[in-house]
N, C-alpha and C positions, 0 to 999 in steps of 0.2 A: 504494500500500500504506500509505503513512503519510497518507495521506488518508483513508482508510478506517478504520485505527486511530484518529485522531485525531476522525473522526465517531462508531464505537461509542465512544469515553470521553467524548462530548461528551452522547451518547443515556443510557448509563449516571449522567451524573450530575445529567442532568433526573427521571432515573427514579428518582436516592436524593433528589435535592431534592424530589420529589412524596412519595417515601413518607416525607420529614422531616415534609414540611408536614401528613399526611395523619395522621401519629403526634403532632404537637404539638397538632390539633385534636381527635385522642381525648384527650389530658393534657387537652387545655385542656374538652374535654363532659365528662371522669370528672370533673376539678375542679371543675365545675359542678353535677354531680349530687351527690357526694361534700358540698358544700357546702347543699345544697337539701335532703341526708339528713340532715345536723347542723344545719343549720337554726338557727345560730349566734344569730340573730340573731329573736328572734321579739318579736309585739309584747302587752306585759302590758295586759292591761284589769282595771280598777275591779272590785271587786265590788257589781253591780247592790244587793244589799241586804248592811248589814256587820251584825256583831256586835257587840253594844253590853254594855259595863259593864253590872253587876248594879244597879247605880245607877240607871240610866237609868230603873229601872221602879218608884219608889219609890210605893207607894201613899197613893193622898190620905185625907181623913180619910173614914170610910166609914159612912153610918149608918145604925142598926142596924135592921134591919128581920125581920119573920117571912116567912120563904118560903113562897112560894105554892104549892108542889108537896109532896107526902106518897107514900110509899113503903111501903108494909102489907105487911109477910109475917108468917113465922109459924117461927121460930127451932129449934122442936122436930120442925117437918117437913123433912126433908133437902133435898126436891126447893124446896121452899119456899126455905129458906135460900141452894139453891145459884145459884136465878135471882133474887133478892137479890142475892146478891156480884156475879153477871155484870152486873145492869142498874145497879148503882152506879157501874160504870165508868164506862157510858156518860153519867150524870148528870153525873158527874165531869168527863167529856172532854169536855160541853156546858155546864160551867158552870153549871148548874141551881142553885140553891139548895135544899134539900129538909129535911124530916124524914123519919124513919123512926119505923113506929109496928109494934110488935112483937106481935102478937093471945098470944103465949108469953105474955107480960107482964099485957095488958090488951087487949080491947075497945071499949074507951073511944075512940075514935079524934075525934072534932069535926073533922070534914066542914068545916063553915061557917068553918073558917078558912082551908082553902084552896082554889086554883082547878083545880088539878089533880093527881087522884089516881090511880099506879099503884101495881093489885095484881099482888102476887109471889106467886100461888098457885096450885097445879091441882087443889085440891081447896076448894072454896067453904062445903063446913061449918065450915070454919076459922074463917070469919064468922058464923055462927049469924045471929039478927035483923039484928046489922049490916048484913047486906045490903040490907037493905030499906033502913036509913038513907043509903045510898050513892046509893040508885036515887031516892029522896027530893031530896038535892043534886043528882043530876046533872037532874031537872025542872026545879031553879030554877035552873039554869045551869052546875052543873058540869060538868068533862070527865073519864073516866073513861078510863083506859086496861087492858085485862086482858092480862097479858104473856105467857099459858103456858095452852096446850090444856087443858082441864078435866076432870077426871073426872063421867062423866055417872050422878051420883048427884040425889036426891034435891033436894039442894040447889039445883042447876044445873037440874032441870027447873022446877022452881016460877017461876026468873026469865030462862030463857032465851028466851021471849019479847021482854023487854025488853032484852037482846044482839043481836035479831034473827032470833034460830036459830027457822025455822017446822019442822024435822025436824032432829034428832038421834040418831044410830042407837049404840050400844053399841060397835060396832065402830072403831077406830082406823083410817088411812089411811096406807099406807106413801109417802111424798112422795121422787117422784127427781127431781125437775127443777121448776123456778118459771117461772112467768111473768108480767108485767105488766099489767094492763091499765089502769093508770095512768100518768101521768110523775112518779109522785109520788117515784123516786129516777134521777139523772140515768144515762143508761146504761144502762137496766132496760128499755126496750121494746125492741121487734122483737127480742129474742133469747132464747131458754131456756137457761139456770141449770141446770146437772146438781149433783144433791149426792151428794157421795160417799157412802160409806156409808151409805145411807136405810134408815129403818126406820119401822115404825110410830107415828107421834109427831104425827097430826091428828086432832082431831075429825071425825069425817063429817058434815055436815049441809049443811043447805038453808036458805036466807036468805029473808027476807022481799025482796022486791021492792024497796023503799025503800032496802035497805041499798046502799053506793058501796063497791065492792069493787077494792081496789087490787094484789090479789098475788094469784096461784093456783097451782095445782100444775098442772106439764104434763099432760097427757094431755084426750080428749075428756071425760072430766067433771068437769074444771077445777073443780077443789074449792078451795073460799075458806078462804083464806091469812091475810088482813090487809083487815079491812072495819067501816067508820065506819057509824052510825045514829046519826039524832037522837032524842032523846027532852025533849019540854018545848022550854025552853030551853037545855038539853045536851047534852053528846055521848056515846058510847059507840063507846071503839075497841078492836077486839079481835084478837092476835095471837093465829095457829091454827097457826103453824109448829113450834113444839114445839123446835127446837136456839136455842137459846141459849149461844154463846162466842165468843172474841174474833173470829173472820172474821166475823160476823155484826150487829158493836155498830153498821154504819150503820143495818141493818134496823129498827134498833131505834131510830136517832134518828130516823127516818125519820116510824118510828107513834106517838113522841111529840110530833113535831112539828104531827101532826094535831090534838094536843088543844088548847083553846083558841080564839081569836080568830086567834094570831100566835104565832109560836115564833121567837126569837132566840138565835146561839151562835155563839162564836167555831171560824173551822175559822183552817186552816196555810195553805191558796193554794198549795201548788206541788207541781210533777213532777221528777225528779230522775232518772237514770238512772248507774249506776255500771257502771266497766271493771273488773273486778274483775285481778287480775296484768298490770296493765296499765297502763303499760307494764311489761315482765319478758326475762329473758333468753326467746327462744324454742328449744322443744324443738326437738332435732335430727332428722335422719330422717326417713321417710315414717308416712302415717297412711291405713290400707288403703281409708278410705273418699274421702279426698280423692285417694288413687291411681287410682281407680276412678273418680270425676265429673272431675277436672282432670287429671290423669296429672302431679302437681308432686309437689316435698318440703313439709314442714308450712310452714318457713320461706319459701317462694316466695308459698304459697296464702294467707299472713297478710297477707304485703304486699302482693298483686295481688287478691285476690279478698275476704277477709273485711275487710280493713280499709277497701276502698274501700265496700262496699254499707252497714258500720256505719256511714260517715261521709255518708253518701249518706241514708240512714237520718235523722240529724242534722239536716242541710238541710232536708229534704224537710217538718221538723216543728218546727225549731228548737231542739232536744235540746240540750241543753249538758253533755258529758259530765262526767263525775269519772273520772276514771283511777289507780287505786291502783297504789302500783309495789311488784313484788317486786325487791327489787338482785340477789339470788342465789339459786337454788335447793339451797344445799348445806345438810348438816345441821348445820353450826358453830354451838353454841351458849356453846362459851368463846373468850373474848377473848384475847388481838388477832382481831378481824373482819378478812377479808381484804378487800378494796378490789376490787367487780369492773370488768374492764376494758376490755371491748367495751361501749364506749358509743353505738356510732351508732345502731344503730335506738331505747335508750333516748329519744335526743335526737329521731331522727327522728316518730317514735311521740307522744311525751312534747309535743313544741311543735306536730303539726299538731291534739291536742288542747287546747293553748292557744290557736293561731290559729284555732279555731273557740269562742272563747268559753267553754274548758270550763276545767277545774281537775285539779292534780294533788295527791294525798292519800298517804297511807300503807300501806303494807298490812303492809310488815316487811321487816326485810333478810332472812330467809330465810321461809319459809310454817310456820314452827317458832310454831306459837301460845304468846304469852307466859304461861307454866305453869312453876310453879315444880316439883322431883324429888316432892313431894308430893302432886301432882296425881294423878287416878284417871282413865285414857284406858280402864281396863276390858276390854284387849285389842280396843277395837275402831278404837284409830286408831294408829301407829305413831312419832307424831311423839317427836321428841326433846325433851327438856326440858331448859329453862337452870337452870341451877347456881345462881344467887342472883337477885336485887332489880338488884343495880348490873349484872350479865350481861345481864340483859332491856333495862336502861336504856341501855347498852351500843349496843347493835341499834337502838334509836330513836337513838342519838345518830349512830351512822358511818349511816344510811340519811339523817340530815333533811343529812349533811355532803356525802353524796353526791347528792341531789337538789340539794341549792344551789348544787352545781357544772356542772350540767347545766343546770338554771333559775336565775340568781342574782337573777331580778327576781319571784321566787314565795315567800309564806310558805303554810308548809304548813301545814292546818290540822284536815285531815279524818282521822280513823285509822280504817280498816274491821279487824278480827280475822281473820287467817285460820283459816278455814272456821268462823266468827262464833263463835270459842270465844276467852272471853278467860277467864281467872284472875281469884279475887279479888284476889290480890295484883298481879297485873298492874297491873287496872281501878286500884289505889290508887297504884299506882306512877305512873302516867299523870298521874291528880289531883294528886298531889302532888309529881312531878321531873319532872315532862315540860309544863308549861302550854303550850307551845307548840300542842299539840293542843287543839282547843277544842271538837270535835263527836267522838262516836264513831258510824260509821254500822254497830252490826251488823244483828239480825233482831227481827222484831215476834213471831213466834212462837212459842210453847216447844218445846224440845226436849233430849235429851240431850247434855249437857255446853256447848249453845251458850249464847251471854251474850245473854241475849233484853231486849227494853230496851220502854218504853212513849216516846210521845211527850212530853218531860217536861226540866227543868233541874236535874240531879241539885244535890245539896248541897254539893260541890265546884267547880260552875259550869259542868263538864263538860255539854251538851248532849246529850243521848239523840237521834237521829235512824232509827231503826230503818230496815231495809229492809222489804218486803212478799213481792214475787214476784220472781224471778230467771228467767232462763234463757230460750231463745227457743221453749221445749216448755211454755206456758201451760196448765196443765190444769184440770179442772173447779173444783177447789178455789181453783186460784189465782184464775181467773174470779170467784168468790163472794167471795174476800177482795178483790180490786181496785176489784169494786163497791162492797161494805162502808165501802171505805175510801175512796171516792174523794166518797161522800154523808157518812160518819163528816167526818174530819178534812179532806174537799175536797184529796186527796194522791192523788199516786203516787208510789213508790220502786220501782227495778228493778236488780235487775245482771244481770251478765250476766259467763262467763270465757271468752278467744277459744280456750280449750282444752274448750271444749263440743260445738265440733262433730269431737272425738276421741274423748268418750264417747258409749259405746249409751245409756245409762241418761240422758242428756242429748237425746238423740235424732239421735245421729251415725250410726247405720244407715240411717235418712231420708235423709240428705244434707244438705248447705249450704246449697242451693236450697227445699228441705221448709223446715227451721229457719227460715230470713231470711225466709221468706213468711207463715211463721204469727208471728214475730216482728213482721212490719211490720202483720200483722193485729189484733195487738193494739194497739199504737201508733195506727193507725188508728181503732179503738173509743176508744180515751181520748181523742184530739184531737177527734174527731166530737161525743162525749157532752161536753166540758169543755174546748172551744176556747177556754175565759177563762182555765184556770189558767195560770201564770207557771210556765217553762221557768227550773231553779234548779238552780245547782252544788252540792255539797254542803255548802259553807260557807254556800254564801245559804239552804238550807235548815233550817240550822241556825239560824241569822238569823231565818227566817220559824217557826219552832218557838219558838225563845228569846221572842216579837213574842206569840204565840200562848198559848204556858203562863203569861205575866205578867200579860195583860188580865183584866179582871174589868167584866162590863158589869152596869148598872144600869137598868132598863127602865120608862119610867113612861110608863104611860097617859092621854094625855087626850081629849076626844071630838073632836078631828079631828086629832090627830098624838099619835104617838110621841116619846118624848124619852130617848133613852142617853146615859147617863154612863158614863164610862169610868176603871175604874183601873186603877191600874199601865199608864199607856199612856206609850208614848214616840213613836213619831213615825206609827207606820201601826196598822191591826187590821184584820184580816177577819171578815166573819160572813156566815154564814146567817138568810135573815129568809123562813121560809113564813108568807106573810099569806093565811089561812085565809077571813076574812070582808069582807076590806076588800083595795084598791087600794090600791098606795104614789102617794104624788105627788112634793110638791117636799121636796126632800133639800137639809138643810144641815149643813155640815161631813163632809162625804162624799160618795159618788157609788154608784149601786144600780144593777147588771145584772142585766136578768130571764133566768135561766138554763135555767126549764123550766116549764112549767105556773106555780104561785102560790110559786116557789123563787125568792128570788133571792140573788147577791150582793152585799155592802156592802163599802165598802171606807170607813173610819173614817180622817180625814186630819187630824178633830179630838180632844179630849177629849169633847163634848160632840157629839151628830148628832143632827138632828129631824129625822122621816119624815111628811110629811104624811098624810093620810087622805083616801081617797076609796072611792066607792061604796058606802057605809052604807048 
């Protein structure tokens, strides 16, 4: 009996030393895990390209010269005036040098001083005989560019022969979708372009044979869009798309690039993708659609299914994310900020997007967009508004105290607006108490109440970095702006919130599996069409903007090379060079990728880059 007894307390306390052992080895795997979720320990990388003192880019002495390009509208026609302002952009955002000759004014225009001239008009009486004098220049060599569908008067019939057009009917063409049949913008073949909203805004006609037609309207009677003719020694190109506005300004560098010999312009270089509340506390509870494909809560399906395919995502393409943090979702907008306190998935979250190369930015300690009690939300957005200047400053100050305790080896540098509305007062408060932020990422677009930005280095030193397209539901629109921009400025910008696939209107009825596939679908058309551009955080594309807005190229011709000068350069520049009539060769002070057809890119290592010449 006490052998028996003495064998069960013997059996029993191999059986509590097993389940010691077997409970220290769960401590010791949670403490592991726990540890791998805080991820204490991460390692900071360089930023690939920095931002540099306003210094950096001082220009040299620069001389003076008359620009070769001319700009004609007509100030008292509306329609005149308003593809004007829109195509000034694009001169602008290519660096062109130009005049403008105002027919309001005068007639007078002298051709023979420059090499190439775009008209801003869709009514060609505007020109009275000048036109003839144009058609004159463009024999002995000029290049002509016509920006805007024409009204088919009188005027237009006398010289559209010399456009090309062997039939033109009275009728407009309503245009819903584009096509390519050129390479002449990177990204543009093998697919159709739907355009929202189409209306009647093309010429109908028939070309001459001769003419190189590069862009058309879907359908089987592939109506000509954008098509070059020579005439003489000149050119004649002619845009028949009729929209003219910011998704559209590549289009439009695209057909001025046609004109001439050679077209030279600095783009930005890089792809950029944003986490938008991200990292952020996560919502709690289920979400009907993720209950329905995964049978999880929100918080399970973030960590195990959306955050592995977006980082999967990353890899797959070398994405380097920007991750914006919200600290809290409360509506506190008076001080004391409370301190929030569940930090692990912050950390978790936060450093496996630093161990992938990526960057962590701002977004606000709560999603309260900085707007002062003055602000007008117009009843259509609920947010709370802060009380003062130093309130707002406040929220930037506990969010950058509370990121540096979570990352202390990161300067934060990038602020996106939530829901891309910032205040004027905000934007000043930024500039001028908060330097610490040095790029603002909101949106390229206009819209109501959003702080819509251009590619550009504000006057405060602040960098403008806009975003483009958002979201993993790419739609027609977006398609057209992606293009636009990706031949405009050689860019992409994207965000995206891991709370997207909770909204309908985002495309959360679809599912996760719908979303991430047309997401990866897109992502795949931009690496496919622009396997060169540079994978950029949002600091280095600020960098690569700042590098961009400074330069000022100088372009001189001589009969077997090219020669750029360069100002306000500091250490890199990109361009664009379509060499129309000649072959590049040997490249100095730089190095040239041919990207598509006679597009290539340059990348400027010097002040000073000479491109040889071949095939004359």
């Amino acid at each position: 009996m006490k052998v028996s007894k003495a064998l069960h307390k013997i059996k029993h306390l191999i059986r509590f030393r097993r389940l010691q052992i077997a409970f220290a080895a769960f401590l010791a795997l949670g403490f592991v895990l726990t540890a791998e979720r805080a991820n204490v320990r991460y390692q900071a990388y360089e930023a690939r390209l920095e931002i540099l003192e306003s210094g950096a880019f001082a220009a040299g002495e620069q001389e003076a010269r008359r620009p070769d390009s001319l700009l004609i509208y007509h100030n008292g026609n509306e329609v005149s005036a308003y593809i004007r302002e829109e195509f000034s952009q694009v001169l602008d955002g290519m660096k062109i040098s130009y005049d403008e000759a105002d027919l309001a004014v005068s007639r007078e225009l002298h051709p023979e001083h420059y090499d190439k001239i775009s008209i801003a008009l869709n009514d060609l009486s505007l020109l009275g005989d000048t036109i003839f004098d144009l058609l004159d220049w463009v024999r002995d060599g000029g290049s002509l560019l016509f920006l805007f569908p024409m009204d088919n008067n009188g005027s237009l019939q006398v010289v559209s022969g010399e456009l090309g057009i062997r039939e033109n009917s009275y009728e407009y063409t309503m245009v819903e979708s584009l096509r390519f049949t050129s390479d002449i913008m990177l990204g543009g073949m093998d697919k159709e372009y739907r355009i929202t909203d189409p209306f009647e805004s093309s010429m109908t006609v028939i070309l001459d044979e001769d003419c190189t037609v590069h862009m058309t309207a879907g359908g089987e009677r592939a109506l000509p869009l954008l098509w070059e003719t020579g005439r003489g020694e000149g050119k004649i190109v002619v845009m028949n798309l009729g929209i003219i506005e910011k998704a559209y300004r590549g289009f439009y560098s695209a057909a001025y690039s046609l004109l001439g010999d050679s077209c030279l312009y600095p783009v930005i270089n890089g792809s950029a993708f944003y986490l938008d509340d991200f990292p952020s506390p996560v919502p709690g509870g289920d979400s009907q659609y993720i209950q329905r494909d995964y049978g999880m809560d929100i918080a399970t399906f973030y960590s195990n299914v959306w955050w592995p395919d977006v980082l999967s995502l990353a890899e797959d393409y070398g994405i380097r994310y920007t991750g914006v943090v919200i600290e809290d979702y409360s509506d506190l907008t008076e001080p004391p900020l409370v301190r929030y306190q569940d930090i692990y998935r912050f950390r978790y979250f936060g450093n496996q997007v630093l161990q992938n190369q990526g960057e962590i930015g701002f977004h606000g300690y709560n999603h309260m967009p900085l707007c002062l009690e003055s602000f007008d939300y117009k009843g259509v957005y609920s947010y709370e508004k802060w009380p003062s200047v130093d309130a707002m400053l406040s929220s930037l100050t506990e969010l950058n105290d509370f990121c540096a305790s979570l990352f202390p080896d990161e300067t934060f540098q990038v602020y996106v607006p939530p829901s891309n509305i910032l205040s004027e007062e905000g934007r000043q408060m930024i500039g001028e108490l908060f330097p610490q932020i040095r790029t603002i990422a909101s949106i390229y677009f206009p819209g109501e109440f959003v702080y819509t930005q251009e590619f550009m280095v504000s006057e405060d030193g602040v960098i403008e970095t806009p975003r483009i397209i958002s979201g993993c539901m790419i739609d027609d629109y977006m398609e057209i702006a992606a293009l636009s921009e990706l031949n405009f400025h050689f860019i992409n910008s994207h965000f995206q919130h891991p709370d997207d696939v909770l909204d309908p209107d985002r495309g959360a009825e679809l599912g996760w599996e719908t979303m991430f596939a047309r997401l990866t679908e897109y992502v795949d058309w931009l690496y496919t069409a622009a396997p060169d551009i540079r994978n950029l955080t949002g600091s280095e594309m600020a960098a690569a903007v700042q590098r961009y807005y400074y330069v000022n190229p100088r372009v001189e011709h001589r009969e077997e090379e090219m020669i750029i000068t360069l100002d306000s350069f500091a250490d890199e520049a990109w361009f664009f060079l379509r060499a129309n009539d000649w072959e590049p060769g040997e490249v100095t002070g730089g190095s040239l990728t041919r990207l598509t057809g006679n597009l290539y890119l340059l990348q400027a290592e010097k002040q000073q880059v000479t491109i040889g010449k071949e095939g004359l």
